[in-house]
C-alpha positions as CSV (number, residue, x, y, z in Angstrom):
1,X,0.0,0.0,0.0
2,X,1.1,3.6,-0.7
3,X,1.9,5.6,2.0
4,X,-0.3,8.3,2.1
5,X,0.9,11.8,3.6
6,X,-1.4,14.3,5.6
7,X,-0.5,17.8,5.4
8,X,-2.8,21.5,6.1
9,X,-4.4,23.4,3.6
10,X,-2.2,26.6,3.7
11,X,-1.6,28.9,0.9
12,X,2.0,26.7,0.7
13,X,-0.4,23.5,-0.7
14,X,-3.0,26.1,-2.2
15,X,-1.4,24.7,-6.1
16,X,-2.2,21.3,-5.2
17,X,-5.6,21.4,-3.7
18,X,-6.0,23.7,-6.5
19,X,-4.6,21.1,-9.0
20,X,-7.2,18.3,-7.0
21,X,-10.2,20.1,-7.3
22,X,-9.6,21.7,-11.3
23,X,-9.4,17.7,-12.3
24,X,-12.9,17.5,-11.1
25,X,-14.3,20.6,-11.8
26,X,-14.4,22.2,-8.6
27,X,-16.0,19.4,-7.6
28,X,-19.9,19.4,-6.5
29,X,-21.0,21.8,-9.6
30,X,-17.7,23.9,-9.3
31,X,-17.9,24.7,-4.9
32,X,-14.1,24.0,-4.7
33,X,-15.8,23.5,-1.2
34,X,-17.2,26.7,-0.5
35,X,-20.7,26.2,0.4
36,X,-20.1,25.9,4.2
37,X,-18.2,28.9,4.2
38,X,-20.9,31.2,3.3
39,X,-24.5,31.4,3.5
40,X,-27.2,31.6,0.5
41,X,-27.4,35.3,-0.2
42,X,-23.7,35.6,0.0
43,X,-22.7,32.9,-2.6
44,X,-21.6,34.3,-6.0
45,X,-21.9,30.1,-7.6
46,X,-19.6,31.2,-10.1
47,X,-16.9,28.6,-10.8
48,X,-14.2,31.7,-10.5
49,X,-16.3,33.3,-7.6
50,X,-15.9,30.4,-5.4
51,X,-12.0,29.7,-6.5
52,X,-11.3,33.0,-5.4
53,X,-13.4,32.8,-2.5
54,X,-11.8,29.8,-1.6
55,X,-7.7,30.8,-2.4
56,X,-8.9,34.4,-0.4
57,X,-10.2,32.5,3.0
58,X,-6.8,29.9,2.8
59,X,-4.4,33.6,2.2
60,X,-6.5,34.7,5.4
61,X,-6.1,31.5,7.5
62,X,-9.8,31.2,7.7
63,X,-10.3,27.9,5.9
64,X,-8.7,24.7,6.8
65,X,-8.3,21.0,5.6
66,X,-6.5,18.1,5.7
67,X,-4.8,17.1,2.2
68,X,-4.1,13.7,1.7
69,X,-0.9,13.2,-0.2
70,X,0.5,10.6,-3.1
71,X,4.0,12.2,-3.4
72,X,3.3,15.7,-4.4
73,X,-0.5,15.2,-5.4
74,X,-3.0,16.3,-3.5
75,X,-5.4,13.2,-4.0
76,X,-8.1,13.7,-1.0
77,X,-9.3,16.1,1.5
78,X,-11.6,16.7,4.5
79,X,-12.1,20.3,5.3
80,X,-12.9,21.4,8.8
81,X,-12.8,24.7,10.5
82,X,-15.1,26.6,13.8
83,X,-18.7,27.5,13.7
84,X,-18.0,30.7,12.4
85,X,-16.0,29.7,9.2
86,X,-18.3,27.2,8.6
87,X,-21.5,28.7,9.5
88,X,-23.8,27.0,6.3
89,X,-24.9,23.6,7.4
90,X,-27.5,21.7,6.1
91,X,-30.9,21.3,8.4
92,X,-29.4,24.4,10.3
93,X,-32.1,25.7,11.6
94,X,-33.3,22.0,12.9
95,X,-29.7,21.2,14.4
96,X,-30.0,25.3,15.9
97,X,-33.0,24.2,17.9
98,X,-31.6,21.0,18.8
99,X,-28.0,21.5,20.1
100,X,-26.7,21.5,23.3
101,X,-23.5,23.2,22.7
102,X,-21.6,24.4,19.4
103,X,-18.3,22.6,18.8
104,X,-14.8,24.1,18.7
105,X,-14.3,22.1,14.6
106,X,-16.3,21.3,12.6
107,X,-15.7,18.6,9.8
108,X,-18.4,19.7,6.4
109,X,-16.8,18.2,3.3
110,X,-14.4,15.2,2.3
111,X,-13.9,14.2,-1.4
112,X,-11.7,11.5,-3.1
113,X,-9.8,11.8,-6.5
114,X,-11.9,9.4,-8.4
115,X,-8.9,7.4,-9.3
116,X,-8.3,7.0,-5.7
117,X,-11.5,6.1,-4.6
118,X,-12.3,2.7,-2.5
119,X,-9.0,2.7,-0.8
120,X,-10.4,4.0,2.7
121,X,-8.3,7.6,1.6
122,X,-12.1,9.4,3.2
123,X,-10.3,7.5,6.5
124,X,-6.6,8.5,5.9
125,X,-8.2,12.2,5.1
126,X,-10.7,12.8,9.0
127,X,-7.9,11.3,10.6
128,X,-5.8,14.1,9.2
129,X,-8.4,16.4,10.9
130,X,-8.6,14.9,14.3
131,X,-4.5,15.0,14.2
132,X,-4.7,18.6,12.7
133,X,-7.0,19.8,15.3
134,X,-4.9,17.6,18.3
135,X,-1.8,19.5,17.0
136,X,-3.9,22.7,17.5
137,X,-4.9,22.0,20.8
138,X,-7.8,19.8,20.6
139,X,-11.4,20.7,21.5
140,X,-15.1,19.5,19.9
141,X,-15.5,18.3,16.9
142,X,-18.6,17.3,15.0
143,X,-19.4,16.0,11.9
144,X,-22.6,15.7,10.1
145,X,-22.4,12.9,7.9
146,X,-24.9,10.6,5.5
147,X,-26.8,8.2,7.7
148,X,-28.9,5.9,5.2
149,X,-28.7,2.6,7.2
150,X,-26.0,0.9,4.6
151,X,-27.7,2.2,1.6
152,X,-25.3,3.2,-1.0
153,X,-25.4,6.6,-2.3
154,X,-23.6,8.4,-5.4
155,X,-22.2,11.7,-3.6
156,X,-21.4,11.2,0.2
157,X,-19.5,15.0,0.1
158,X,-20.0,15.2,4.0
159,X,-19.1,10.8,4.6
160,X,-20.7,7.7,6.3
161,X,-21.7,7.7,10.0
162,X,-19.8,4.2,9.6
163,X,-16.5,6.2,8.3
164,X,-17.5,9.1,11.6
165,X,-17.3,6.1,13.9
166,X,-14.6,4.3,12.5
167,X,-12.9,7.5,13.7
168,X,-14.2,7.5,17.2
169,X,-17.1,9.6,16.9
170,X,-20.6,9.0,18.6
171,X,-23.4,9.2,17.1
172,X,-25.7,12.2,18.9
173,X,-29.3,12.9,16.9
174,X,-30.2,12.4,13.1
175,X,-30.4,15.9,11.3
176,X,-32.7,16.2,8.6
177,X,-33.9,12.6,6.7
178,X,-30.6,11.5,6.2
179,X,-27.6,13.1,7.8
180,X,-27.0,13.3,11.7
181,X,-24.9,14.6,14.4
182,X,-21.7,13.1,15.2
183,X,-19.2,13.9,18.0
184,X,-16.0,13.3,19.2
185,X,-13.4,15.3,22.1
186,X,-9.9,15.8,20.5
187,X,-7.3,15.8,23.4
């Protein structure tokens, strides 16, 4: 098996995120990943809008992910970042009325090269964030993944409950049909 490398998202491995998500169009209709970032009304949904958005919030230390590596290729990523980077969630207003307490991270969006996909790289990728955020000092983290009892499903951008737990997160409440709340204390 390769050995896969973890590193940050910093405006040092800006060309190779950049290089990831121009072979797949910016992925999820040209985001590069910015839907959490923002909210509706702010959202330009320009392919160039949201590159720009995206390079502009990684100059400004205000968006974060961990890359996963194949030498100098950027070949996955799961993005993660506080509340307030990452204030757009999906069923926000449900999980608003719900919560207990906001998290310190939160973990919104993981994607695969396609040509790396079934090699458990969505793994390699939230383990990057739970070391990411350790290195940072730990705290809360959530995640609000796909929970469709086993059924498959074509775009998983936000993961598995299985692939949450797998990682040592607990499963709290569902959230909307079918995503819930997942959460996990970084030391």
């Amino acid at each position: 098996m390769t050995a896969y490398e973890v590193r940050a998202l910093t405006p040092e491995t800006w060309d190779a995120y950049a290089a990831l998500m121009e072979r797949h169009g910016g992925v999820f209709g040209g985001c590069w990943c910015t839907w959490f970032h923002t909210m509706s009304t702010e959202k330009e949904r320009t392919y160039e809008g949201n590159r720009a958005l995206k390079q502009r919030l990684v100059d400004e230390c205000r968006a974060h992910a961990a890359l996963v590596f194949d030498g100098d290729e950027a070949v996955a990523w799961a993005q993660f970042g506080s509340p307030a980077e990452l204030p757009n969630i999906r069923h926000r207003k449900q999980y608003e009325e719900e919560t207990d307490m906001l998290p310190d991270y939160r973990v919104t969006c993981i994607f695969v090269d396609k040509r790396y996909r079934r090699k458990h790289l969505s793994d390699v990728a939230l383990q990057g964030v739970i070391d990411l955020i350790a290195t940072a000092g730990g705290g809360t983290v959530e995640g609000y993944p796909h929970d469709k009892g086993g059924k498959r499903e074509a775009v998983l951008y936000s993961g598995t409950r299985t692939l949450f737990e797998r990682t040592g997160f607990e499963y709290l409440r569902p959230k909307g049909q079918f995503n819930c709340v997942m959460r996990r204390t970084v030391p």
